[in-house]
C-alpha positions as CSV (number, residue, x, y, z in Angstrom):
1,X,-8.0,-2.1,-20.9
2,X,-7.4,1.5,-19.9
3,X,-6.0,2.9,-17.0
4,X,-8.8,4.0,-15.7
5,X,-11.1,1.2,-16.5
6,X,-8.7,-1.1,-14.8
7,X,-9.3,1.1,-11.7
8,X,-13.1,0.7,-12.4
9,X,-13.4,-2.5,-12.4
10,X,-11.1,-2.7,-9.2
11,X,-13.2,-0.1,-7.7
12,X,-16.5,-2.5,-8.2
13,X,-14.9,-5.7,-7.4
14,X,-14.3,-4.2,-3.5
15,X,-17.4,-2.5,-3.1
16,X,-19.0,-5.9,-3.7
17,X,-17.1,-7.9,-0.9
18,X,-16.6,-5.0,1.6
19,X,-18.2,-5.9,4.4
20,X,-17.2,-9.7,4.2
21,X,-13.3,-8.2,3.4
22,X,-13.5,-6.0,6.7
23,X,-14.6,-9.0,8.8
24,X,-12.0,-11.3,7.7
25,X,-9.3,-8.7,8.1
26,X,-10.6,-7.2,11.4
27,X,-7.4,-7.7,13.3
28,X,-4.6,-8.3,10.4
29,X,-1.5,-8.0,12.5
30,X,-2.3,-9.6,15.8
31,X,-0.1,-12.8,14.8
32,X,2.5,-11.2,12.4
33,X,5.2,-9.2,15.3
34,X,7.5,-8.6,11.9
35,X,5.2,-6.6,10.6
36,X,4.4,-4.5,13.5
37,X,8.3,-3.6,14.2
38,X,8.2,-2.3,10.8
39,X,5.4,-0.3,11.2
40,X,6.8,1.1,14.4
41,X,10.0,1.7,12.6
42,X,8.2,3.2,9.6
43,X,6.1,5.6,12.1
44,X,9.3,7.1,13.7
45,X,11.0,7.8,10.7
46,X,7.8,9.2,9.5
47,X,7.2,11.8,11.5
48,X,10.3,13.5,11.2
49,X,9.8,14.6,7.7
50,X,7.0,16.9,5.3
51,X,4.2,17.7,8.1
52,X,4.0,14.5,9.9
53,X,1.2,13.6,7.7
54,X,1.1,9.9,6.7
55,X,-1.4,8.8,3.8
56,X,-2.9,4.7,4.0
57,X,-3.3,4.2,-0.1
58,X,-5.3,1.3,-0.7
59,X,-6.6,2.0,3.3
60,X,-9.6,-0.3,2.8
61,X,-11.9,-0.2,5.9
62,X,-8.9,2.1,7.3
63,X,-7.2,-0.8,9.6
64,X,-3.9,0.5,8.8
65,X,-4.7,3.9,8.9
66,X,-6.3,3.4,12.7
67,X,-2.8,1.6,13.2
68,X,-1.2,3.9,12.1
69,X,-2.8,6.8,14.2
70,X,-2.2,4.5,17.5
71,X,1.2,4.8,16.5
72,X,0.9,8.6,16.9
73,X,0.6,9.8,13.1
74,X,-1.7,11.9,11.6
75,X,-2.8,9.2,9.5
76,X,-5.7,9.4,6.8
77,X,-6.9,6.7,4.4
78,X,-7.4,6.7,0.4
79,X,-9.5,4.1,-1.4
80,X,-10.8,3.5,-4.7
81,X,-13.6,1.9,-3.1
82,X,-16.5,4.0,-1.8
83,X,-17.6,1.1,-0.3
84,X,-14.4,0.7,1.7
85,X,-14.7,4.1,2.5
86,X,-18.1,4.1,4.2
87,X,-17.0,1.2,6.1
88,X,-13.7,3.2,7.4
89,X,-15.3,6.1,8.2
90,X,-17.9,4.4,10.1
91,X,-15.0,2.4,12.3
92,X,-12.8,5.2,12.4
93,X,-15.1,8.7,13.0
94,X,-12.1,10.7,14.2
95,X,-10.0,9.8,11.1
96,X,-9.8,11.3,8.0
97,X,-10.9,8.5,4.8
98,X,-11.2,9.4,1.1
99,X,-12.3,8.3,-2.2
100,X,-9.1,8.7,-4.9
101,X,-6.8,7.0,-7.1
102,X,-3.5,6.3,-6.7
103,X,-1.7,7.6,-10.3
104,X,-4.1,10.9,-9.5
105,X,-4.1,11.7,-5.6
106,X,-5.8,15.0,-4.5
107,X,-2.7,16.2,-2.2
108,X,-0.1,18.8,-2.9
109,X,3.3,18.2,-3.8
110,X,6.3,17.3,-1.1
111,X,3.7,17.7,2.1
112,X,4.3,14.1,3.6
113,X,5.7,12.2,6.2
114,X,5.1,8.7,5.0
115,X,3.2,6.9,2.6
116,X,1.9,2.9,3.2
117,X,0.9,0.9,0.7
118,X,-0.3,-2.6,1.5
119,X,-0.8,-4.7,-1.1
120,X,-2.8,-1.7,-2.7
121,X,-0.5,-1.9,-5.6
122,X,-1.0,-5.7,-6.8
123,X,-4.0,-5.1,-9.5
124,X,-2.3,-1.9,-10.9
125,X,-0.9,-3.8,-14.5
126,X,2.6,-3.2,-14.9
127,X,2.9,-1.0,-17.6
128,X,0.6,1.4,-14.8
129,X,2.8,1.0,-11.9
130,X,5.1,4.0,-12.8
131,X,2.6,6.2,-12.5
132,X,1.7,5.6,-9.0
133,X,5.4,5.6,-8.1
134,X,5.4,8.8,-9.4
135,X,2.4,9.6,-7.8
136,X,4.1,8.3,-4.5
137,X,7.3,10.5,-5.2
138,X,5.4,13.8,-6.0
139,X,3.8,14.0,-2.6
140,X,6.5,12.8,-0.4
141,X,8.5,15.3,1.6
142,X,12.0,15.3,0.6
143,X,13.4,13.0,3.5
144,X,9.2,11.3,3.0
145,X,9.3,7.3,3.6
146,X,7.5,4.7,1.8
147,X,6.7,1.3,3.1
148,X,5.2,-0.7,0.5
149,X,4.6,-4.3,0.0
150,X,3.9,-7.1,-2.6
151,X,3.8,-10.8,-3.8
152,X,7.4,-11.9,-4.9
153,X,7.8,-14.2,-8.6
154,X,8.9,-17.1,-8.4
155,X,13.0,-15.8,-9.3
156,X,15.0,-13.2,-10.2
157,X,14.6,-14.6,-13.6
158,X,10.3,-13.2,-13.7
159,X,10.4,-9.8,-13.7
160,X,6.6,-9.7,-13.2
161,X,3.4,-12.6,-12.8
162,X,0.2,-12.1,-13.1
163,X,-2.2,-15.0,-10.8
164,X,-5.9,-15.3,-10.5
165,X,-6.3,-13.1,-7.4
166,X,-10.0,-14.0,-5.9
167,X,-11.1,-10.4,-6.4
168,X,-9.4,-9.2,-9.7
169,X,-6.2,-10.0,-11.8
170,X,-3.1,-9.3,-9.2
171,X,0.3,-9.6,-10.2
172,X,3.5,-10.4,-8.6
173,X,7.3,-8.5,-8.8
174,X,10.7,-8.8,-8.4
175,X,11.3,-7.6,-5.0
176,X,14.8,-6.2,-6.9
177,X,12.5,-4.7,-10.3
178,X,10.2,-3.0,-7.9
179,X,13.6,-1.5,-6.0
180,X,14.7,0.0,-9.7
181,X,11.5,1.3,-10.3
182,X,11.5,2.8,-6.9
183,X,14.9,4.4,-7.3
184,X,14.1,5.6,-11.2
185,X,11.0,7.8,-9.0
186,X,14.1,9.2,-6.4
187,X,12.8,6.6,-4.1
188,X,16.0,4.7,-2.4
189,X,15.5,1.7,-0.3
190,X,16.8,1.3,3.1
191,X,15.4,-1.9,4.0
192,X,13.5,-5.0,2.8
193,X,11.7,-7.7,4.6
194,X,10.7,-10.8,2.8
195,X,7.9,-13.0,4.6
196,X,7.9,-16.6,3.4
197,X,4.9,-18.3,3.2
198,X,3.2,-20.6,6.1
199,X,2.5,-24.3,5.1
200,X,-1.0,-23.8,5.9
201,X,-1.0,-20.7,3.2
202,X,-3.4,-20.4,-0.1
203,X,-0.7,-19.6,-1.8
204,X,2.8,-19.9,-1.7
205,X,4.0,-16.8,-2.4
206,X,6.8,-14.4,-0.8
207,X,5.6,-11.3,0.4
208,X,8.5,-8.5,-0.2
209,X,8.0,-5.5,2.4
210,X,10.3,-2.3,0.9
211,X,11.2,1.2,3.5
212,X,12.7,3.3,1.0
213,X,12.9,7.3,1.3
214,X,12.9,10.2,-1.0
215,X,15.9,12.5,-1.4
């Protein structure tokens, strides 16, 4: 499967569960205080680079990217998902929400601030992910800040898993891979948060959150 099909069939597998994916996820942070100091952190360091500007990839119905603007950054949202989009822009009138891909993103070189990714990289196959990095990189300010976060394998010893993700194939990383990968692009990280899982949790994964910045 191509590149671009594998965005496709992404793209198709989200318009179909929009709506019921915005409902579940309505209010995503209200229990997770970790997550929220990070953001905070992330939108300070943010605006001090490129134009301010901070671009949501992977935004879905944009509940980061409203975060994000509560947080005081000019925040806009990119999606593979029309779907998603509709449903952000409808949520969110006063932001800014478009249609795009990651590994091909209609913004000009070195312009921002920040860049989140929220688990908006986990169905990109690994022999993809360099291009979004790189993709990342290019539009990042020199001084720019990613946060971006994933499922952790099992060890240090699996590089990369893929599991049956309920939408579409997702795949997991080592949190110290994905930092080499990062630092290959000029990416360096400056911190890393790793979530273990509740009890209760589907699954039992480790969620790796990476801050890195661009030189």
């Amino acid at each position: 499967m191509t590149e671009l099909d594998t965005l496709h069939a992404t793209s198709k597998a989200y318009d179909a569960i929009a709506p019921t994916y915005a409902q579940l996820f309505h209010d995503p942070l209200h229990d997770r205080p970790l997550e929220r100091a990070l953001l905070s952190a992330f939108a300070e360091l943010a605006r001090t680079s490129g134009d301010g500007a901070v671009a949501d990839l992977g935004c879905g119905p944009g509940h980061f990217t409203a975060h994000l603007h509560g947080l005081g950054l000019k925040a806009f949202g990119v999606d593979a998902s029309p779907v998603m989009i509709e449903l952000a822009r409808e949520a969110n009138p006063g932001l800014r929400f478009e249609v795009g891909s990651m590994a091909a993103l209609d913004i000009e070189d070195g312009v921002l601030g920040g860049v989140l990714s929220r688990w908006s990289v986990i169905h990109t196959p690994p022999k993809d992910l360099p291009a979004v990095l790189a993709e990342i990189a290019r539009v990042l300010a020199p001084g720019g800040h990613l946060l971006i976060d994933f499922p952790a394998t099992d060890g240090p010893h699996k590089k990369t898993q893929a599991y049956d993700h309920t939408v579409v194939t997702a795949y997991r990383w080592s949190p110290d891979l994905f930092a080499e990968l990062l630092r290959d692009h000029g990416l360096a990280e400056s911190a890393r948060l790793v979530i273990e899982p509740k009890p209760t949790d589907q699954r039992q994964f480790q969620e790796v959150q990476l801050l890195a910045c661009k030189a």
